[in-house]
N, C-alpha and C positions, 0 to 999 in steps of 0.2 A: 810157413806161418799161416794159421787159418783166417778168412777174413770171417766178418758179419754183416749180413745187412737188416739195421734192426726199424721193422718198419713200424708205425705208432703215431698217433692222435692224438695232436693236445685236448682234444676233448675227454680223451678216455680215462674212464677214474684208476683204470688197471694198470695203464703208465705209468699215473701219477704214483701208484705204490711201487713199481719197478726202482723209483729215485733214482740215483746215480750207479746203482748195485751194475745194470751191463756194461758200462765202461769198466769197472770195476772189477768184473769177470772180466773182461778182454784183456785187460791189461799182466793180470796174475798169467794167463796161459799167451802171454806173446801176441794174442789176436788184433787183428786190424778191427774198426767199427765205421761202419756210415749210417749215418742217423738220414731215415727216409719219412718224415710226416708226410703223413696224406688224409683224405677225404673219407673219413668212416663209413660218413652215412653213401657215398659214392660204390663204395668197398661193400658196405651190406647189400646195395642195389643189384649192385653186379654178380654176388658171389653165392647170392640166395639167404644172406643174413635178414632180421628183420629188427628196425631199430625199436632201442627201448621201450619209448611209450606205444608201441604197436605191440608188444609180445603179450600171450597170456599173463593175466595174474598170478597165476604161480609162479610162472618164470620170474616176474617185475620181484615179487616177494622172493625168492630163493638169492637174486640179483643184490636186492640190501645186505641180505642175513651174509651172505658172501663177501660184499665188501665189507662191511661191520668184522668179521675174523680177518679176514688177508691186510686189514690194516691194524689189528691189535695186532696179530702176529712180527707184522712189521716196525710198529711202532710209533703209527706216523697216524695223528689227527684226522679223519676224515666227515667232510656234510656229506651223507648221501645224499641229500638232496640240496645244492647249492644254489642260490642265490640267482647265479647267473648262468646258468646250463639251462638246454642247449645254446652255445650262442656260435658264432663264427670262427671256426676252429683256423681260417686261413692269414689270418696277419701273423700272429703269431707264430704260424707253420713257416710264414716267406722269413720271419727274421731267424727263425731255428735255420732256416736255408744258409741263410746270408752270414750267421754267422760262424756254420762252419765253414762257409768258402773265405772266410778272412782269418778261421784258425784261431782257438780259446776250449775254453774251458765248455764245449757244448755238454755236458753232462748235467750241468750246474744251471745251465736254460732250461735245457729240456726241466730237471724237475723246480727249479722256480718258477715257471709259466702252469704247467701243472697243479704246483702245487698251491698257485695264485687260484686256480679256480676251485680244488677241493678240498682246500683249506684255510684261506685266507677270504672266501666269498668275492671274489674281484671277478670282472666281465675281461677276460683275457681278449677278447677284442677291440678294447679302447685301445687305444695310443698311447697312454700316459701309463698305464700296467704296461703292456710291452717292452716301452721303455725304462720303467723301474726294473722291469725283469733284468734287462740286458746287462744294466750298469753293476746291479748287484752279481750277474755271474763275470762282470770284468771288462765285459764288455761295450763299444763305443754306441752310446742309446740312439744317436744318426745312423746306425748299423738298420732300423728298421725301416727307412724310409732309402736304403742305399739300393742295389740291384732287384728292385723291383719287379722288373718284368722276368729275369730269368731267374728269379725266385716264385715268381708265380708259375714260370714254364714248367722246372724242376718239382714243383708239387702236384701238377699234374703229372709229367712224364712218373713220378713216383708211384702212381695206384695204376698206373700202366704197369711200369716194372713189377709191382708187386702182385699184381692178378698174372701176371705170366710167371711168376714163381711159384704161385699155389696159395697166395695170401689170402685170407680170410675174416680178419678179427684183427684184432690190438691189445697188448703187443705182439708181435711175430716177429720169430729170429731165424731169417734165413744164413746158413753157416754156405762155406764153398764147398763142402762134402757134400751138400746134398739135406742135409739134415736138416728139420724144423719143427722148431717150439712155438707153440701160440701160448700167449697169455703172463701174467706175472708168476703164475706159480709154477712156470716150468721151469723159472733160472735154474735151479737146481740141476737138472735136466739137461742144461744146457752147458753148465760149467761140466756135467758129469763127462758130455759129449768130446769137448775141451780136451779134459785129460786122457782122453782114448778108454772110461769107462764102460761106456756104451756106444 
């Protein structure tokens, strides 16, 4: 059974188009999933990334035009430029912690939290979106104020793990072969990997 470990940013608008599609892949080819959030702008620091409103204009420009397709493609509403971004990617990330160490539906956090920021304009760092988040994927909304400190451990130790994997960006799917996808538009890629296509 292959695992995954699918590391990713409630900031990042490229998750937010991922939605619930990598559980989704895992589950049709058997795969295990661990959802690892971590610290983008951490991850850029380290890895020689450089964050958005730092890159050339062309890039910022090619950056819209891109998400503008990868979400017609997918279907799914996007602000590229919302409301409350950048804001504090880390409450958010402890309760995505917290509530797969209590076991639910994390596929359905991960893209309601998301899709709370590049869709619905909400500041996923308030309290009160968190916990609108949680209850709508099933979840108990005290879930965000529960293990705290080893939810904040675990999001660190996360961009630790994930710079020693080869992590670079958001999403990235590291498989136990060896193998890795950056980005939303590799799923393909990755499901292809899956079935022993490539």
């Amino acid at each position: 059974m292959a695992h995954i470990d699918y590391y990713f940013a409630t900031l990042s608008p490229f998750t937010y188009l991922c939605g619930t599609r990598p559980a989704e892949i895992a589950a049709r080819h058997g795969a295990t999933l661990t959802y690892k959030p971590l610290d983008i702008m951490q991850l850029f620091a380290r890895t020689g990334g450089v964050p958005p409103k730092d890159r050339h204009p062309n890039r910022q420009t090619y950056r819209l035009q891109e998400l503008r397709r990868r979400a017609a493609l997918a279907e799914m509403p996007i602000q590229q430029k919302p409301a409350h971004w950048p804001t504090n990617g880390a409450p958010a990330s402890y309760a995505i912690i917290a509530a797969q160490a209590a076991g639910g539906d994390v596929a359905a956090l991960v893209a309601g939290v998301t899709r709370a920021c590049w869709a619905e304009e909400k500041n996923i760092a308030e309290d009160d979106i968190i916990r609108e988040c949680l209850t709508q994927a099933g979840f108990d909304a005290d879930l965000a104020d529960k293990r705290m400190m080893s939810s904040a451990e675990t999001y660190a130790a996360n961009l630790e793990d994930g710079i020693n994997a080869g992590v670079f960006g958001a999403p990235f799917f590291v498989v136990d072969s060896g193998e890795m996808f950056w980005g939303e538009d590799r799923l393909a890629d990755l499901e292809a990997h899956l079935s022993g296509q490539i």
